[in-house]
PDB file as gemmi writes it, atoms N, CA and C in Angstrom:
CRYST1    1.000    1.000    1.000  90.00  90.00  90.00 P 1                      
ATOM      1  N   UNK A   1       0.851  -1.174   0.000  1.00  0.00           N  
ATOM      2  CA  UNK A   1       0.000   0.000   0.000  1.00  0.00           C  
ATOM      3  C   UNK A   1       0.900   1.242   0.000  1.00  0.00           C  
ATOM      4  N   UNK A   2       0.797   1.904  -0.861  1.00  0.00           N  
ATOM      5  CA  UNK A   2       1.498   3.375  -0.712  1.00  0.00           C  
ATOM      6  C   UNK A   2       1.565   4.551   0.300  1.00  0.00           C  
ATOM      7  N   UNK A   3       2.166   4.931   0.483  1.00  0.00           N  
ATOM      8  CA  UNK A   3       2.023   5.528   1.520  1.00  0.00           C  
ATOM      9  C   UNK A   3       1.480   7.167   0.971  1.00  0.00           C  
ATOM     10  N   UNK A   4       0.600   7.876   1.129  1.00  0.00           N  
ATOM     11  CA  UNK A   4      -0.120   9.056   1.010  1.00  0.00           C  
ATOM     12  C   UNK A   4      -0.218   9.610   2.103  1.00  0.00           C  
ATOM     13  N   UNK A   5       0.328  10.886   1.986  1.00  0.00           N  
ATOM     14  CA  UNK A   5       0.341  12.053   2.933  1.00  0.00           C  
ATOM     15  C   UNK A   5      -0.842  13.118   2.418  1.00  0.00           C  
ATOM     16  N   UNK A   6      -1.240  13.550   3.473  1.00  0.00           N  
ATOM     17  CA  UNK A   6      -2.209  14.897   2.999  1.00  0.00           C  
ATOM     18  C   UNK A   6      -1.180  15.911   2.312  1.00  0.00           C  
ATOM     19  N   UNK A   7      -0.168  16.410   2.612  1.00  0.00           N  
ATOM     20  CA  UNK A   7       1.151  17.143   1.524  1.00  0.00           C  
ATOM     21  C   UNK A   7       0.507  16.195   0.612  1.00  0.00           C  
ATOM     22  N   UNK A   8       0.746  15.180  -0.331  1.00  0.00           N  
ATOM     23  CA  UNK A   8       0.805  14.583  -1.536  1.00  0.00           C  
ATOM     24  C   UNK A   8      -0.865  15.182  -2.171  1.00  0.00           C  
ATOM     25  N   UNK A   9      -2.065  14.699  -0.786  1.00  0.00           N  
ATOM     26  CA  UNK A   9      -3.020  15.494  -1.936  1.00  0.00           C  
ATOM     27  C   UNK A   9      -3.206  17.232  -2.092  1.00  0.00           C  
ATOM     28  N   UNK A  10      -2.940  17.254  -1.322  1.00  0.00           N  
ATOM     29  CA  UNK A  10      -2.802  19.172  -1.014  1.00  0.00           C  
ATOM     30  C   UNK A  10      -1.788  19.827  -2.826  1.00  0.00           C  
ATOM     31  N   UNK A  11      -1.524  18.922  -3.481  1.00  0.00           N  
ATOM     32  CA  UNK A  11      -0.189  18.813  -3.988  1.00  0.00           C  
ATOM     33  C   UNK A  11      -1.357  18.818  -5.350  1.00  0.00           C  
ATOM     34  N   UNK A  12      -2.249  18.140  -5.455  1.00  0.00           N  
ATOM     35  CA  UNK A  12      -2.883  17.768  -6.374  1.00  0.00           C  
ATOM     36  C   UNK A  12      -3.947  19.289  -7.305  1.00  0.00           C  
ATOM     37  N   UNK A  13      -3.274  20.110  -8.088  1.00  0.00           N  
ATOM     38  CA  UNK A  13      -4.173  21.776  -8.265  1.00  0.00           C  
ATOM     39  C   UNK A  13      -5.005  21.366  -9.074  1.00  0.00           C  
ATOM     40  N   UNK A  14      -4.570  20.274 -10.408  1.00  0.00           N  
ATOM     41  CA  UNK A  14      -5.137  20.251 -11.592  1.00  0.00           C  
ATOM     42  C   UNK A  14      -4.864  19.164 -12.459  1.00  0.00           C  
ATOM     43  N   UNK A  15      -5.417  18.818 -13.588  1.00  0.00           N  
ATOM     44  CA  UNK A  15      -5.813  17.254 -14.005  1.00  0.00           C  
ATOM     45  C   UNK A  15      -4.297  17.263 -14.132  1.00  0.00           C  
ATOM     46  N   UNK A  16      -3.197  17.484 -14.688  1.00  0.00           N  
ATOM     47  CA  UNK A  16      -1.720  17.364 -14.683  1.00  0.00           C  
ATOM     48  C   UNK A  16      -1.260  16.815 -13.146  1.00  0.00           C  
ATOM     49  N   UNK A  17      -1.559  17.747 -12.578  1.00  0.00           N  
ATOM     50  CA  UNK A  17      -0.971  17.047 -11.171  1.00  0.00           C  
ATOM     51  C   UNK A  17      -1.846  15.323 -10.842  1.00  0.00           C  
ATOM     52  N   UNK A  18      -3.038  15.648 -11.039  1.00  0.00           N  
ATOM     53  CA  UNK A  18      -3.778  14.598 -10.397  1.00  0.00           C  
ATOM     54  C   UNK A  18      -3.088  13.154 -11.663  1.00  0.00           C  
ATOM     55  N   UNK A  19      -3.010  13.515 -13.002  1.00  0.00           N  
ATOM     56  CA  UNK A  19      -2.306  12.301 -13.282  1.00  0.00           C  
ATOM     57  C   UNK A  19      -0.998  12.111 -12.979  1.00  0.00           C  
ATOM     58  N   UNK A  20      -0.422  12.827 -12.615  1.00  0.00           N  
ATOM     59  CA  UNK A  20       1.240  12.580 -11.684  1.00  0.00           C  
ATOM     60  C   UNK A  20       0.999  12.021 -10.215  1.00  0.00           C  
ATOM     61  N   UNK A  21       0.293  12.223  -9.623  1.00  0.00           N  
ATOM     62  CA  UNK A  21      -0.115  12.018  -8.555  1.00  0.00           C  
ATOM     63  C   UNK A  21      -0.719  10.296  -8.494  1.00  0.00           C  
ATOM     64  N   UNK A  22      -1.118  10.022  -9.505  1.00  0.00           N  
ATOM     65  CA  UNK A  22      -1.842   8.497  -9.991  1.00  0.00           C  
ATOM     66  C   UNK A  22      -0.804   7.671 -10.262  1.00  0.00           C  
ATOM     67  N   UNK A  23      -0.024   8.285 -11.301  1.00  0.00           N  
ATOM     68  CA  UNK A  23       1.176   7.743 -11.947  1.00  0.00           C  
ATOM     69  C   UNK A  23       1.923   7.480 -10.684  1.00  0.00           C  
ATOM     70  N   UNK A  24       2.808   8.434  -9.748  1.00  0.00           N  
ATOM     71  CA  UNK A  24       3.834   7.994  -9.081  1.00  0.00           C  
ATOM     72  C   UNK A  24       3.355   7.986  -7.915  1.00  0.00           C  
ATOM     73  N   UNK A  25       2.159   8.101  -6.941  1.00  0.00           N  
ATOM     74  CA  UNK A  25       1.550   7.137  -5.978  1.00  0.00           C  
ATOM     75  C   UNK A  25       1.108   6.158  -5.957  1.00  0.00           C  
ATOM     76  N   UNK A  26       0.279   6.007  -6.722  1.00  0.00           N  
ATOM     77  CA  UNK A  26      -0.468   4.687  -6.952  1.00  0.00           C  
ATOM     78  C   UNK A  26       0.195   3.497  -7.986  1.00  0.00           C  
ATOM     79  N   UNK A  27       1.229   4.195  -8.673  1.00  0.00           N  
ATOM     80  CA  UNK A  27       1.503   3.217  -9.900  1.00  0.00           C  
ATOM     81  C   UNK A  27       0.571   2.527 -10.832  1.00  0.00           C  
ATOM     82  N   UNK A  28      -0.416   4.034 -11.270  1.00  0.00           N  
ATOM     83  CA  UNK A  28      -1.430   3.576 -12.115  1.00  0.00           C  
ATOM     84  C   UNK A  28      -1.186   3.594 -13.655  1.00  0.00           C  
ATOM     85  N   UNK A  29      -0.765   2.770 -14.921  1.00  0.00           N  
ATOM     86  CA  UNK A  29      -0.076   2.580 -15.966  1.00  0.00           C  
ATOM     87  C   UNK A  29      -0.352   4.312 -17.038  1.00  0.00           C  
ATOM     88  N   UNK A  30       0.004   4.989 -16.254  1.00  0.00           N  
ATOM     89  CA  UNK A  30      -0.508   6.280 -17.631  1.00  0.00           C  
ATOM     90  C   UNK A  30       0.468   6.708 -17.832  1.00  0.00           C  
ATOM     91  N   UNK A  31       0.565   6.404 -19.411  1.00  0.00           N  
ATOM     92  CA  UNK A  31       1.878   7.655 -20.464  1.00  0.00           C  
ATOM     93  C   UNK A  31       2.186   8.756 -19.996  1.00  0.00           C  
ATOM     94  N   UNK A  32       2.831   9.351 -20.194  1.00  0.00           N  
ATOM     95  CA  UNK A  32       3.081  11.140 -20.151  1.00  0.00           C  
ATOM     96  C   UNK A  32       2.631  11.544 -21.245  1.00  0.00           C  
ATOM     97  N   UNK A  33       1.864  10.581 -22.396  1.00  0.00           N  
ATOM     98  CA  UNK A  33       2.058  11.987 -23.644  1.00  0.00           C  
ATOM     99  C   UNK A  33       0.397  11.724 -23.659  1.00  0.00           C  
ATOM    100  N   UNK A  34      -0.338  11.349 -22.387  1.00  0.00           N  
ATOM    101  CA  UNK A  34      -1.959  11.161 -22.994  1.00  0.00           C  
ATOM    102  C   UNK A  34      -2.510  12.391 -22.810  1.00  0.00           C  
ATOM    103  N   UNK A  35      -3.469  12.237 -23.849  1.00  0.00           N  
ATOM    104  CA  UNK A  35      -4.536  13.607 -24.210  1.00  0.00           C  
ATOM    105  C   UNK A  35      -5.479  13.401 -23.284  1.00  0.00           C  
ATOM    106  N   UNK A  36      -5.475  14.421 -22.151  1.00  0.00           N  
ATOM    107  CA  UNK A  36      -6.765  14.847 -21.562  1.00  0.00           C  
ATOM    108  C   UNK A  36      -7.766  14.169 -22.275  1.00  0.00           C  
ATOM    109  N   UNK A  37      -8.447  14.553 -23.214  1.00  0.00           N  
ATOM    110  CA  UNK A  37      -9.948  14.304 -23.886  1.00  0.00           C  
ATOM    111  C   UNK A  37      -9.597  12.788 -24.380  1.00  0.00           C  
ATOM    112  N   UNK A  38      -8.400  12.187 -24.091  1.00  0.00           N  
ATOM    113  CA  UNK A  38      -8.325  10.240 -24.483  1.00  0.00           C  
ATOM    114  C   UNK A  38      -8.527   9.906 -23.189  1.00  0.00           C  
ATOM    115  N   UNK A  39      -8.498  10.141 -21.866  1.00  0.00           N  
ATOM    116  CA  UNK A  39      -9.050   9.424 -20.523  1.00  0.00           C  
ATOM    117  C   UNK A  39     -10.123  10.493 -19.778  1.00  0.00           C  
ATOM    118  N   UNK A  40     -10.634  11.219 -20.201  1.00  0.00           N  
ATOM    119  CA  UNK A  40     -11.625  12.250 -19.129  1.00  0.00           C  
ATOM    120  C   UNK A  40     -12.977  11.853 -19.582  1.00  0.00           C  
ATOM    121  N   UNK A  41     -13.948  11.889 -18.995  1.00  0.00           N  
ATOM    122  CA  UNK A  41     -15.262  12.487 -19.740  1.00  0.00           C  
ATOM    123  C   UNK A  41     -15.655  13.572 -19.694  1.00  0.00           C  
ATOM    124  N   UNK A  42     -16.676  14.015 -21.292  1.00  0.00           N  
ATOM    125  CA  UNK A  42     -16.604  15.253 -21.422  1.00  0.00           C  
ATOM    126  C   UNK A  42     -16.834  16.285 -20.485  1.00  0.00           C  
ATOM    127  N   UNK A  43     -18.029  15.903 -19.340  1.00  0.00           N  
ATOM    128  CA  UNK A  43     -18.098  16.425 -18.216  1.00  0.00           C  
ATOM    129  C   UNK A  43     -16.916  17.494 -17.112  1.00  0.00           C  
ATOM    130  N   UNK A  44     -15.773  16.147 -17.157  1.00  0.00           N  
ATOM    131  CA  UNK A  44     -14.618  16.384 -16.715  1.00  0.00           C  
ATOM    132  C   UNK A  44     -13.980  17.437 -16.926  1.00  0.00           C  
ATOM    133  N   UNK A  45     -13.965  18.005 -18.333  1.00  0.00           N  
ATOM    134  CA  UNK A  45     -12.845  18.735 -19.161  1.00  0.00           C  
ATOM    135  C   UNK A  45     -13.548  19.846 -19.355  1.00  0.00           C  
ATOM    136  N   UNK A  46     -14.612  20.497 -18.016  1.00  0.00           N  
ATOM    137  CA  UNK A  46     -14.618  21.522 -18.202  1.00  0.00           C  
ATOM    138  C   UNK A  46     -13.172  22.872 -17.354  1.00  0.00           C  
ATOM    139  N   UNK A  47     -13.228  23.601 -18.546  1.00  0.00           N  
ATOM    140  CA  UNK A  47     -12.013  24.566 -18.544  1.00  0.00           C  
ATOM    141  C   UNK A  47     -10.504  23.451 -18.086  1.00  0.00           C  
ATOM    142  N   UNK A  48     -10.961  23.290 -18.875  1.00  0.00           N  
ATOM    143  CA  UNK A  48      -9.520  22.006 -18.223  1.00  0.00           C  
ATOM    144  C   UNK A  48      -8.933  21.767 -17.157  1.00  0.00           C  
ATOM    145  N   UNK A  49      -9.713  21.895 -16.078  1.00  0.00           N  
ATOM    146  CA  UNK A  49      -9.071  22.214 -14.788  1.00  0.00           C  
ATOM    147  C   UNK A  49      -9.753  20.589 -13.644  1.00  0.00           C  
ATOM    148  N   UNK A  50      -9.550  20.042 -12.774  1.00  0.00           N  
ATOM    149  CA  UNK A  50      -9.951  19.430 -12.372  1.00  0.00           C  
ATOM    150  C   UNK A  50     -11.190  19.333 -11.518  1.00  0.00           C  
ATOM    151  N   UNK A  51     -12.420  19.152 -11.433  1.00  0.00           N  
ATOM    152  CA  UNK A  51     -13.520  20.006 -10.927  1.00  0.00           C  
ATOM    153  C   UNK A  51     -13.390  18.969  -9.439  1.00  0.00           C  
ATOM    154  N   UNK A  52     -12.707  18.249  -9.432  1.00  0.00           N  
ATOM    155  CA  UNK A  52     -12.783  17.563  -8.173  1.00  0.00           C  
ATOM    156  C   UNK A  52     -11.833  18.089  -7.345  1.00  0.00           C  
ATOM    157  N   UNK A  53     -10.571  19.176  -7.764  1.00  0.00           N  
ATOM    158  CA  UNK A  53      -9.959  20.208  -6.862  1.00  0.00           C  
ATOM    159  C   UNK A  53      -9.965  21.069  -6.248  1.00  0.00           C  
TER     160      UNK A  53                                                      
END                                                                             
């Protein structure tokens, strides 16, 4: 189990962080070169910002 600190989510501003945050906490398999609009739903991608931040 990984270890997560509140620093690590406090850390999290916007969909960039939150997939870095996936990627090197969790070790969840995502590229660096994926397109927002190839894993979000459209919902998601309003102003491109993370609405769950």
């Amino acid at each position: 189990m990984p270890q997560i600190t509140p620093h690590d989510m406090h850390n999290i501003h916007d969909f960039d962080t939150l997939l870095d945050f996936l990627r090197d906490k969790l070790q969840w398999p995502i590229t660096e070169d994926v397109a927002l609009e190839d894993i979000a739903f459209p919902r998601f991608l309003l102003d491109k910002k993370c609405v769950l931040c």
